[in-house]
C-alpha positions as CSV (number, residue, x, y, z in Angstrom):
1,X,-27.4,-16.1,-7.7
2,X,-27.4,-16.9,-11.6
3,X,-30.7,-17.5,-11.4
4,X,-31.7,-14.7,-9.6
5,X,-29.8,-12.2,-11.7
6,X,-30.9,-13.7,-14.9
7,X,-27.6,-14.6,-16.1
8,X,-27.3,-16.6,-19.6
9,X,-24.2,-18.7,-20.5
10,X,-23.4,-17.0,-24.1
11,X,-21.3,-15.8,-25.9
12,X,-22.2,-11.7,-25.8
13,X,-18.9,-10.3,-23.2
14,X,-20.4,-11.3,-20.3
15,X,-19.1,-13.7,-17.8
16,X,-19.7,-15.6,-14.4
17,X,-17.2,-15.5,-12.3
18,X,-16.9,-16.9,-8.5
19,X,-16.2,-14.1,-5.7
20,X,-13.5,-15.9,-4.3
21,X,-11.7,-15.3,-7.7
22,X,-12.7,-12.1,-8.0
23,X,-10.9,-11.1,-5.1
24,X,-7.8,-13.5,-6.1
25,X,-7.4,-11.6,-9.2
26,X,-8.7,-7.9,-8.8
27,X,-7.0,-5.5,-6.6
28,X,-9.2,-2.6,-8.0
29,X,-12.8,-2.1,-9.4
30,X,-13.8,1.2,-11.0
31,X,-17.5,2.2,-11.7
32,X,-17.9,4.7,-13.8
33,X,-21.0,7.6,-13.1
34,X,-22.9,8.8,-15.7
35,X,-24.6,12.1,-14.9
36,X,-27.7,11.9,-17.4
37,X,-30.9,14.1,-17.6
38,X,-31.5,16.9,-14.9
39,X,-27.9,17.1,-14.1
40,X,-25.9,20.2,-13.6
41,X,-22.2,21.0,-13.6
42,X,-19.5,23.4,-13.1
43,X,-16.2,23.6,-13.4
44,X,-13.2,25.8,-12.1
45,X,-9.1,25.6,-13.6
46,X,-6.4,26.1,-10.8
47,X,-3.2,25.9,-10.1
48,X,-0.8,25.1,-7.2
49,X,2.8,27.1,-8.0
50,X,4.8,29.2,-5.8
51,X,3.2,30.5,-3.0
52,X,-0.1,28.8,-3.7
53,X,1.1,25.6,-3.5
54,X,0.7,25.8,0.6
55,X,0.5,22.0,0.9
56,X,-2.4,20.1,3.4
57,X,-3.8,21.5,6.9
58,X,-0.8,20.1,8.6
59,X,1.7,23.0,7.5
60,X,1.4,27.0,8.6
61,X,1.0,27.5,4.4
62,X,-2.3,25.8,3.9
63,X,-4.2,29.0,3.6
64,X,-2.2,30.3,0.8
65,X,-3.8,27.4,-1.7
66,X,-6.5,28.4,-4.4
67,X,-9.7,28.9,-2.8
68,X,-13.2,28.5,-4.2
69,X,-16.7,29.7,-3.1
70,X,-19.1,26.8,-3.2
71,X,-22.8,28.9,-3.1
72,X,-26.0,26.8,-2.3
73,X,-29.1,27.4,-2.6
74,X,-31.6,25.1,-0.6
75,X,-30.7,21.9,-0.1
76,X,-28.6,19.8,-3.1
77,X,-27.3,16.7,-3.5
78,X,-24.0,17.4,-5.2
79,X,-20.5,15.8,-5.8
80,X,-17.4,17.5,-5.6
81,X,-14.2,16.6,-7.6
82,X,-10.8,17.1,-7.6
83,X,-8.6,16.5,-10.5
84,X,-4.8,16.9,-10.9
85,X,-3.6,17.2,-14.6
86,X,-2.1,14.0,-16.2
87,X,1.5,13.2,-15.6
88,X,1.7,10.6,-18.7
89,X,4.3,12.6,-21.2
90,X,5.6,14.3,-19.1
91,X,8.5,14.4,-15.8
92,X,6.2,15.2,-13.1
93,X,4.9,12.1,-11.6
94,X,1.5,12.4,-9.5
95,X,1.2,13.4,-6.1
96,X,-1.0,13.0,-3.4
97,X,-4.4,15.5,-3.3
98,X,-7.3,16.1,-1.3
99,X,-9.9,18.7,-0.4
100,X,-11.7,20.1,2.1
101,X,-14.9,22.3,2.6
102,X,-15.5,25.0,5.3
103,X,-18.6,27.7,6.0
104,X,-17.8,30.8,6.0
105,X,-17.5,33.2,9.3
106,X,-18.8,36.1,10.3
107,X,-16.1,38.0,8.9
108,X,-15.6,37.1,5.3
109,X,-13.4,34.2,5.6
110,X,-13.8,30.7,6.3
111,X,-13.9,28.6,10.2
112,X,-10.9,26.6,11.1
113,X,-12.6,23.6,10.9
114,X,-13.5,22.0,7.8
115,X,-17.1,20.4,7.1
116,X,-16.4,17.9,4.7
117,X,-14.1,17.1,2.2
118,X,-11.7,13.6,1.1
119,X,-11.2,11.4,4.0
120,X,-7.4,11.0,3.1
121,X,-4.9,12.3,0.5
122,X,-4.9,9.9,-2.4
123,X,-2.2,9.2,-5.9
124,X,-5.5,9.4,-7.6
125,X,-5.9,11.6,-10.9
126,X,-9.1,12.4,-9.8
127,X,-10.7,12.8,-5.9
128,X,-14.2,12.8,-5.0
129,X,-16.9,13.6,-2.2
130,X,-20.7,13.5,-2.0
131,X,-23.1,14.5,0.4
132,X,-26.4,16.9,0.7
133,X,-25.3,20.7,1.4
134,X,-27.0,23.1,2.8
135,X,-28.0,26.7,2.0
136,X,-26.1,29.0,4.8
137,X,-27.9,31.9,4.1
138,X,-26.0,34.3,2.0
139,X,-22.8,32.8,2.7
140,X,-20.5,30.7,0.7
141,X,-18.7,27.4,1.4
142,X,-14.9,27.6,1.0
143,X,-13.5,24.8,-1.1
144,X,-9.6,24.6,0.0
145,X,-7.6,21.8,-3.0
146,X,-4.7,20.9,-1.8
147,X,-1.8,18.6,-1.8
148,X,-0.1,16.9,1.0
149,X,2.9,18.6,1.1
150,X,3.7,22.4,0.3
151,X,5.8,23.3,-3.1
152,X,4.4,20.8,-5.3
153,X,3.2,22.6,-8.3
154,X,0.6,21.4,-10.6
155,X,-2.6,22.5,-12.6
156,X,-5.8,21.2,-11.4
157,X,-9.4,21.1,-11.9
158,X,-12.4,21.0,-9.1
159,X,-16.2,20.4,-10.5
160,X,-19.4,19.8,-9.5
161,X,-22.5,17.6,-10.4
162,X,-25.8,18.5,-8.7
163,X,-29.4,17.5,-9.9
164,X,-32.0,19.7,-9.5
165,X,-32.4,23.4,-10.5
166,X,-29.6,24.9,-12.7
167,X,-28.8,27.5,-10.3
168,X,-29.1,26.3,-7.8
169,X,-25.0,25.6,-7.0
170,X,-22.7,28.6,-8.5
171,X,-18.6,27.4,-8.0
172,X,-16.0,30.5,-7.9
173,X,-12.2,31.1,-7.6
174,X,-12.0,33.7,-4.9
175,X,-12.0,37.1,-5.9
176,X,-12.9,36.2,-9.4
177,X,-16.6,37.6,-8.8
């Protein structure tokens, strides 16, 4: 595998090391994406407090989080984040987040069942989903943040990354357009 990969013994930062000691010593990798030429982005502040901290699917307040509308035109590759404001400094300690994403019905709002979103609710700073979306005519998607349990206030962020044309993903708190 050395071989193959072209790896030099020297002294430049890199370094060999075995799987099996990977795996004994590393309990986490993180990879870090860099968006570069003919990439897109956009980005919405929120905030769970009071009422609009409703908490995950599992509770009657769910609806009452921030809501975005996700519009797509075509059909984009795009990731979605979520992103929950630092704790360090301060008394709040993290809590668990997640999203998911719904189509819009016929009347305005959104179906009861989501599309897509965060497979589970994570401690993480930041969450993340990608996948190809699809135009649904003139109707947006309805991005639902959230964390697991209602009354946990904090300030947030959810972005997007698409490549392709610059318009071709607009992101929108509800009722902000």
């Amino acid at each position: 595998m050395k071989k193959k990969l072209g790896y030099e013994d020297k002294d430049d930062g890199c370094f060999w090391m075995a799987f099996e000691d990977f795996i004994l010593h590393y309990r986490n990798i993180y990879i870090c994406r860099v968006f570069g030429e003919g990439w897109h982005s956009a980005r919405e502040l929120g905030e769970w407090k009071g009422k609009t901290a409703g908490g995950c699917s599992n509770y009657g307040t769910w609806r009452d989080n921030p809501k975005f509308r996700l519009k797509i035109k075509g059909r984009v590759r795009i990731m979605l984040t979520l992103e929950q404001q630092d704790a360090r400094g301060t008394d709040a300690e993290k809590c668990p987040i997640g999203f998911k994403l719904y189509k819009a019905d016929s009347g305005g709002g959104f179906q009861s069942f989501s599309v897509a979103g965060t497979k589970v609710y994570s401690y993480d700073r930041e969450v993340c989903f990608e996948d190809d979306l699809t135009e649904q005519g003139s109707a947006p998607y309805f991005l639902i943040p959230s964390t697991f349990e209602p009354g946990l206030e904090r300030r947030f962020s959810v972005k997007a990354f698409w490549r392709g044309d610059a318009d071709a993903v607009s992101l929108y708190k509800e009722g902000s357009q």
